[in-house]
C-alpha positions as CSV (number, residue, x, y, z in Angstrom):
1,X,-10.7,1.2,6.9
2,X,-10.7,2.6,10.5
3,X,-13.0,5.4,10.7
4,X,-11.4,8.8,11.8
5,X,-12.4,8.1,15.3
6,X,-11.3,5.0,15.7
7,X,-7.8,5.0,17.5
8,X,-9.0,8.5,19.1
9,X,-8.5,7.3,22.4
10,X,-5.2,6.1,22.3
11,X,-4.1,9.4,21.0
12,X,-5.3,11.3,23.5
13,X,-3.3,9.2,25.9
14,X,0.0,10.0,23.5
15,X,-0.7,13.5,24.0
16,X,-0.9,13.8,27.6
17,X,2.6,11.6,27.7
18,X,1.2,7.9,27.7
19,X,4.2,6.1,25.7
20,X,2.4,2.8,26.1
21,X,-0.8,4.2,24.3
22,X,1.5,5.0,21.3
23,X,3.4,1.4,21.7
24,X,-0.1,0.1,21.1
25,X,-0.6,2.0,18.0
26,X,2.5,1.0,16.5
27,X,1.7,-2.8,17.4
28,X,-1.4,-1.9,15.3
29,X,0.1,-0.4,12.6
30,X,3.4,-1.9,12.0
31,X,3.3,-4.8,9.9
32,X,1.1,-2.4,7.4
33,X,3.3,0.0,7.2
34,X,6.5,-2.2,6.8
35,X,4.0,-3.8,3.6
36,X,3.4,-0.3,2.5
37,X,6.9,0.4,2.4
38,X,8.4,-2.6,1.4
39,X,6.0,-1.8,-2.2
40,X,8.0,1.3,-2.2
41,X,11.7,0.2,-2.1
42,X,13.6,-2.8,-3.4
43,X,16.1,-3.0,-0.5
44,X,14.0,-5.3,2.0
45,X,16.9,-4.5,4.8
46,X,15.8,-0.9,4.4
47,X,12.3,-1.5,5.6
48,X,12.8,-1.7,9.0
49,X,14.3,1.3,9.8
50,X,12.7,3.6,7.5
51,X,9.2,1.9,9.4
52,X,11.2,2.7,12.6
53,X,11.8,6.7,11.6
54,X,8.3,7.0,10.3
55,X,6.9,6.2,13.7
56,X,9.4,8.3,15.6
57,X,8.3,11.2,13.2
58,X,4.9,10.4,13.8
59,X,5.4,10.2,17.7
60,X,7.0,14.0,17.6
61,X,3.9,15.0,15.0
62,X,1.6,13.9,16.8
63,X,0.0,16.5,19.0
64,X,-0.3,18.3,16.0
65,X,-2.9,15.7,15.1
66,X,-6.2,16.9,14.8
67,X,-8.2,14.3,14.2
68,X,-9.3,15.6,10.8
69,X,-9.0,12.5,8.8
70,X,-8.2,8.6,10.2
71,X,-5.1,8.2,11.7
72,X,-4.0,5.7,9.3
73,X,-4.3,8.5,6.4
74,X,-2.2,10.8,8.2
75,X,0.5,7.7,9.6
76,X,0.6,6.8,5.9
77,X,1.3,10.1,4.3
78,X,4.5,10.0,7.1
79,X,5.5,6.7,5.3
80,X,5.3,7.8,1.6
81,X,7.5,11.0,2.6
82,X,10.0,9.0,5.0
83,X,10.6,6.5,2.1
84,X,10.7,9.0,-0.5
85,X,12.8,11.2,1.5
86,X,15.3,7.5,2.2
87,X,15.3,6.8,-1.4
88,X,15.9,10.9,-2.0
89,X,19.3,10.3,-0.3
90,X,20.0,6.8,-1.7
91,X,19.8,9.1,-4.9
92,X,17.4,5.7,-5.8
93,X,13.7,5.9,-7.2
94,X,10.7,4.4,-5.6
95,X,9.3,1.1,-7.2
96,X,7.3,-1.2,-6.3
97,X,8.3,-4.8,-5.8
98,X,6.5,-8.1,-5.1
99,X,3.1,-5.6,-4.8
100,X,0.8,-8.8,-6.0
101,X,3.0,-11.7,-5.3
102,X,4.5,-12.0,-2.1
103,X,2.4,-13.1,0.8
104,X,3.3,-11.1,3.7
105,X,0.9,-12.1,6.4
106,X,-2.0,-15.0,6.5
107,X,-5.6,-14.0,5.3
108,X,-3.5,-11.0,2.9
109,X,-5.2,-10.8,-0.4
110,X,-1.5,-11.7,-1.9
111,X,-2.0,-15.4,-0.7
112,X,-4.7,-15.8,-2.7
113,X,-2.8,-17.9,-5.2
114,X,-1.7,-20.1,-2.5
115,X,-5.6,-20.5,-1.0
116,X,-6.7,-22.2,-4.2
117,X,-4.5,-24.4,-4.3
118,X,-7.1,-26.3,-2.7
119,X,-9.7,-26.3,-4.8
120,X,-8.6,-28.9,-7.5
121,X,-6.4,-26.0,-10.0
122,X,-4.4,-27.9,-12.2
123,X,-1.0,-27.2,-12.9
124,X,-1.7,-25.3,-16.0
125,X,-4.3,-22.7,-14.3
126,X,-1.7,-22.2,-11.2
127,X,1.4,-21.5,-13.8
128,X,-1.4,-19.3,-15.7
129,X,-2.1,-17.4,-12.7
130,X,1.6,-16.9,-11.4
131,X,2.6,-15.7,-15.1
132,X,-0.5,-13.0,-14.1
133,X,0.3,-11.7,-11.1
134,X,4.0,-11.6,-13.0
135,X,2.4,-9.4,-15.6
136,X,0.5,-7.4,-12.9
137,X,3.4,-6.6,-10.8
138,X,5.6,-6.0,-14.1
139,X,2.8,-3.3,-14.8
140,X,2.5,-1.6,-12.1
141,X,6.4,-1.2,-11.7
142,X,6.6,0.4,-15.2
143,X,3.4,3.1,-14.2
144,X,5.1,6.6,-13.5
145,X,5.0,7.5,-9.7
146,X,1.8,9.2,-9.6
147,X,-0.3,6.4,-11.4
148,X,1.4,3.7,-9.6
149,X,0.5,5.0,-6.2
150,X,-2.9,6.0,-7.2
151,X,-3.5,2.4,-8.1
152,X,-1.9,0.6,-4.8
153,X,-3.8,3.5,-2.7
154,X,-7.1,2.2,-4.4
155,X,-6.2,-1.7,-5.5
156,X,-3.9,-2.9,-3.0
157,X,-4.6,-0.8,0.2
158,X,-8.1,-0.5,-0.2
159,X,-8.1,3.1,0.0
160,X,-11.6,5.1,-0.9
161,X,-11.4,7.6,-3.9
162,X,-11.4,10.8,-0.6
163,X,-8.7,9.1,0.8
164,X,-6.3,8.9,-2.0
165,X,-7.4,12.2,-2.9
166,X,-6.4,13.8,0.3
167,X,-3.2,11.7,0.3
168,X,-2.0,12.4,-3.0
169,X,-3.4,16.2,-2.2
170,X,-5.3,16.4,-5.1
171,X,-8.9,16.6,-6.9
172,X,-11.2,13.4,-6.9
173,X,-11.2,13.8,-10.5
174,X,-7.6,13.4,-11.0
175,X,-7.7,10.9,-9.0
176,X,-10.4,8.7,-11.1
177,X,-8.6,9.7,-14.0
178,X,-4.9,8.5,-12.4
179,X,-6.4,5.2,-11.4
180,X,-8.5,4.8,-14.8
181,X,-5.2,5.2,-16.8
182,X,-3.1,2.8,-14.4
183,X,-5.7,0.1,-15.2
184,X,-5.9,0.6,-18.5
185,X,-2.3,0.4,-18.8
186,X,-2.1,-2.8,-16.6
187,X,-5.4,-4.6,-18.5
188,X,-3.3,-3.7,-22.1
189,X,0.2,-5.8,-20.2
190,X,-3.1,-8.4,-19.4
191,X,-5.3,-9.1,-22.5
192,X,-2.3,-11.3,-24.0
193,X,-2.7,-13.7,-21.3
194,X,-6.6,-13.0,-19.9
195,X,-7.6,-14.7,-23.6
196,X,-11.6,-14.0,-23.6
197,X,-11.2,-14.1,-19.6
198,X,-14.0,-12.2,-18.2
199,X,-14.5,-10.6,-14.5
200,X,-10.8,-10.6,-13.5
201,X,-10.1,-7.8,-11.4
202,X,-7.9,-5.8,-13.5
């Protein structure tokens, strides 16, 4: 995760009117975001533009910016609210789709599958990890809205416990607790096909 200083100078170009500085950030930031909200809405032709309005709202927000937590926090909390506020007036509900299973860029943790591949799997242990991630992504898309974004914050973003707190805009504790149910919900989808598996990451 970037720390909160990280793209500091950049925004202080945006601020004093230095539309290249903020082109830069969005080069940074785009593909993320697109992932984040492509989790978020079912509709893949909706992705661009509701990634294009979140960076225009961000761009007109963005000398209120204070610097008080990473940029990436605050760009994200745009995203949840832009898509929320899309699927609001699609009178459609957020889900998540192809969270685990769709590789969206090389070296994402969603290729994995396709990464072992190499190391001498048989055909049995790749169908037996497809029918997981299945499972996993079935899971996570049947978690009510606060449990399912606790757990991509934490599992699929990479968040820190703070983070999500301060995103979701509430305690640390409810946090833990929103991301403890989410897995035990998930691991109970699991156990069927997990066997006596041990050290899996759900």
């Amino acid at each position: 995760m970037n720390g909160p200083d990280a793209d500091a100078p950049l925004i202080e170009r945006v601020k004093q009117g230095d539309v290249r500085a903020f082109e830069m950030l969005v080069v940074k930031y785009q593909r993320r975001i697109e992932r984040l909200i492509g989790r978020m809405v079912r509709d893949v032709d909706l992705v661009p533009d509701i990634a294009q309005e979140t960076f225009i709202r961000a761009y007109r927000a963005i000398p209120q910016f204070r610097g008080e937590s990473a940029f990436y926090t605050w760009l994200y909390r745009i995203a949840v609210n832009t898509a929320k506020k899309a699927l609001l007036e699609l009178k459609r509900d957020p889900l998540v789709t192809e969270a685990l299973r769709t590789p969206r860029e090389e070296g994402d943790e969603t290729s994995r599958t396709e990464n072992e591949l190499t190391t001498g799997e048989t055909p049995d242990a790749v169908l037996a990890s497809k029918q997981i991630a299945d499972a996993v992504n079935f899971a996570i898309e049947a978690l009510s809205d606060d449990l399912r974004q606790a757990i991509t914050l934490r599992e699929i973003e990479g968040l820190s416990y703070e983070e999500i707190a301060e995103l979701m805009n509430c305690p640390i504790g409810t946090v833990r607790s929103r991301i403890f149910r989410a897995r035990e919900a998930i691991a109970a989808r699991l156990r069927p096909l997990l066997d006596t598996r041990e050290g899996d990451r759900w």
